[in-house]
LOVOTI-687596 format. One record per residue (C-alpha): x, y, z; residue in one letter. Coordinates in steps of 0.2 Angstrom, whole numbers, plus 2048, in hexadecimal, padded with zeros to 3 digits. Each point is the difference from the previous one (the first is absolute). Layout:
XYZA...
***
This chain:
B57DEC5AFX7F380280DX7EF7FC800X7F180780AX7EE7FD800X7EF807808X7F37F17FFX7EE804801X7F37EF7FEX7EF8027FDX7FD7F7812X80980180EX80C7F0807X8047F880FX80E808806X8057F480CX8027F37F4X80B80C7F5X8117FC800X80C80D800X807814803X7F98107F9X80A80D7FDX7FE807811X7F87F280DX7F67F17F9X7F47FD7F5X7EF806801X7EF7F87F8X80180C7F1X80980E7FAX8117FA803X81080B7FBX80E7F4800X8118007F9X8007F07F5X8127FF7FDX8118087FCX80C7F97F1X8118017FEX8067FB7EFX8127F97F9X8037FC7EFX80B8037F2X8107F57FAX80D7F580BX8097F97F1X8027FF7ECX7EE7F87FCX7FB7FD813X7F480B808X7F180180FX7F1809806X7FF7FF814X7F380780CX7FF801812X7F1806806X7FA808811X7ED7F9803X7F780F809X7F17F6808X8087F1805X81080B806X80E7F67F9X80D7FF7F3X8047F17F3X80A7FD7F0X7F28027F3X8007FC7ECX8157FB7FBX8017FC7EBX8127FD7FFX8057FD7EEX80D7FB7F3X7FF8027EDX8077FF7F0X7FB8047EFX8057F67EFX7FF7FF7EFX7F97F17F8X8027FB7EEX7F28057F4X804814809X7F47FA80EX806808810X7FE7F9811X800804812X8027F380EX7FF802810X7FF7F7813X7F480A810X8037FA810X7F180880AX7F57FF811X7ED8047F8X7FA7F47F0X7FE80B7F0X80A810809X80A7FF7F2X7F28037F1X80880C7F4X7F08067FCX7F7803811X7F17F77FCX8017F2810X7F880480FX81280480AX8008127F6X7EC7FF7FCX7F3811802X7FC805809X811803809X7FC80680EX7EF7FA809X7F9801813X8087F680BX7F380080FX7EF7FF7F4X7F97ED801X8047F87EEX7FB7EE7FBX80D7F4807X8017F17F2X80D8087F3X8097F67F0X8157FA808X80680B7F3X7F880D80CX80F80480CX7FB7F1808X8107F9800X807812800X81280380AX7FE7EF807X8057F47F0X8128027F7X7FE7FB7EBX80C7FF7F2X7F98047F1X80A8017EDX7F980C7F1X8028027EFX7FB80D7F3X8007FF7EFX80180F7F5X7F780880CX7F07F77FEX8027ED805X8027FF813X7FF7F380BX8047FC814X8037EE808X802800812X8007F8810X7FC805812X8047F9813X7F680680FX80F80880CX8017F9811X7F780A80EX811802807X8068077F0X7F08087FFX803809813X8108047FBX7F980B7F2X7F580880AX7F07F67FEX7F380480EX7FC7F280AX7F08027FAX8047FF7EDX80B7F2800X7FA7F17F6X8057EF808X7FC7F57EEX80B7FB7F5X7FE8007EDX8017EE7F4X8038027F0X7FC8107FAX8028077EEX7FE8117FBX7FF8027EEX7FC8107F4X7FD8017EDX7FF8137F9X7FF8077EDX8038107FEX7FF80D7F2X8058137FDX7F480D7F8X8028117FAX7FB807811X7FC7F180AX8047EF802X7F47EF801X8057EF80CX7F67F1803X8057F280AX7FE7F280DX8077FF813X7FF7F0808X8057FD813X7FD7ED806X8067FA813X7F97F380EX80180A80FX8067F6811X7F780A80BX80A7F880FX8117FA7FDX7FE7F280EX7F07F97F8X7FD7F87EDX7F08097FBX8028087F0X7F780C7F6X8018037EFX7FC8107F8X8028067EEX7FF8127FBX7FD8067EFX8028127F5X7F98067F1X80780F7FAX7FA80B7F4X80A813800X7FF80F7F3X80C80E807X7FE8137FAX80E80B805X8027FD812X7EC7FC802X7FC7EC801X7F07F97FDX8017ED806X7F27F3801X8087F380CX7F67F0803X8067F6812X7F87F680AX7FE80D80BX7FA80D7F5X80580D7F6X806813801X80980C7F4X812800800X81080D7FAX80F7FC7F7X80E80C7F9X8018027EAX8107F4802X8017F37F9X8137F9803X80A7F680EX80F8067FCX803809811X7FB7FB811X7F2809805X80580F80CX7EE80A803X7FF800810X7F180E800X7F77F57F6X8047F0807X7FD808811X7EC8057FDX7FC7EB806X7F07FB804X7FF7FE813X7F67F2807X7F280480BX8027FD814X7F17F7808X7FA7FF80FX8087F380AX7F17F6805X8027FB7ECX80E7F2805X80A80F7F5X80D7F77F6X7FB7EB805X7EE8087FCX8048067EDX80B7F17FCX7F37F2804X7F580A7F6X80B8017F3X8027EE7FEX7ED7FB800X7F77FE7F1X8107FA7F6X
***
């Protein structure tokens, strides 16, 4: 997959304080043409009920190359008494709610692909991508019927050793450390002729350690509302965060039987926008992050 953008802003930047390439030289004030990155994509089966999604990604206006979203997955389906069916399953992933089924969660939220060189506010919801490539979580599910599922989870922040190692920038690497965080999800869903309704509740709770050496701790609760009619392949979502709200897409779907291998669909990600470095970049958006929590 490769992704390109031509950025226009209604007023010019600062170009020195812009941080990064253009496709040819370096960023100017306005009217930037930049190559924003380049995916390649693996998935599909490794054995009888195991499965991944994997991305390594290319980063055009940095110029460097990283692992990006990994969902590696086992699952099984049974029958329960009563003719109830059930599928349970385990993710073990490196981006909190990568692994939504019904790409509703910011990691596959629209718009997929955005500016990464326009100024954007820099205080976000965690669920965000702010912990994005840098945490790795284990997280079980369970669907009923095809319209009970649930998720339970838990994540730990990567060392920035690990972190370098998987091709973290230096400038992207978080130093914190995560205490106690839950990730938890409650969904209902139901098939119509043509469509299909969910409702449901997302729910991501951590103290963030902003420095390992040093007790400060931050605690910081998100909380989703979700509210989704799909028809056909066109979603209509009204999603209440923290943070705000957009529309979102899902596919008709409605069963876990299979690990998810849709690369082309996983791959349209929404991309975080790169700020100018005077901003603190990554230290910047965290401490905002944590204020007001």
């Amino acid at each position: 997959m490769v992704m390109a953008g031509l950025t226009h802003t209604g007023k010019s930047q600062d170009s020195s304080a812009l941080d990064g390439h253009a496709l040819v030289g370096s960023l100017e004030g306005n009217d930037n043409l930049t190559l924003d990155q380049v995916s390649l994509f693996v998935s599909g089966r490794i054995a009888d009920n195991v499965g991944i999604f994997s991305q390594l990604t290319y980063d055009g206006i940095a110029r460097h190359t990283s692992i990006d979203n990994i969902d590696l997955r086992a699952a099984t389906t049974t029958p329960l008494p009563g003719d109830h069916i059930a599928v349970l399953g385990v993710s073990v992933n490196n981006n909190p709610g990568v692994q939504d089924p019904f790409n509703t969660l910011p990691a596959w939220l629209f718009p997929y692909i955005s500016s990464n060189v326009a100024p954007v506010p820099s205080a976000s919801a965690i669920l965000d991508e702010a912990f994005g490539q840098k945490a790795t979580g284990i997280v079980g599910y369970a669907q009923l019927d095809g319209t009970w599922y649930g998720e339970l989870g838990t994540y730990r922040m990567q060392t920035p050793t690990l972190q370098k190692d998987f091709g973290i920038a230096p400038a992207d690497r978080d130093p914190g450390a995560l205490r106690s965080p839950l990730y938890a999800r409650f969904a209902a869903r139901t098939t119509l002729d043509s469509s299909s309704m969910e409702a449901g509740v997302v729910l991501f709770k951590t103290g963030v350690q902003p420095d390992r050496s040093a007790p400060d701790v931050a605690h910081i609760r998100d909380i989703v509302v979700l509210l989704e009619q799909v028809l056909g392949r066109h979603a209509a979502a009204l999603r209440r965060q923290r943070a705000g709200a957009g529309l979102a897409r899902d596919p008709p779907a409605v069963r876990l039987d299979a690990v998810r291998q849709d690369s082309t669909q996983r791959g349209h990600r929404r991309q975080p926008a790169r700020r100018p470095a005077t901003d603190g970049l990554r230290q910047a958006r965290r401490c905002e992050r944590v204020g007001g929590h």
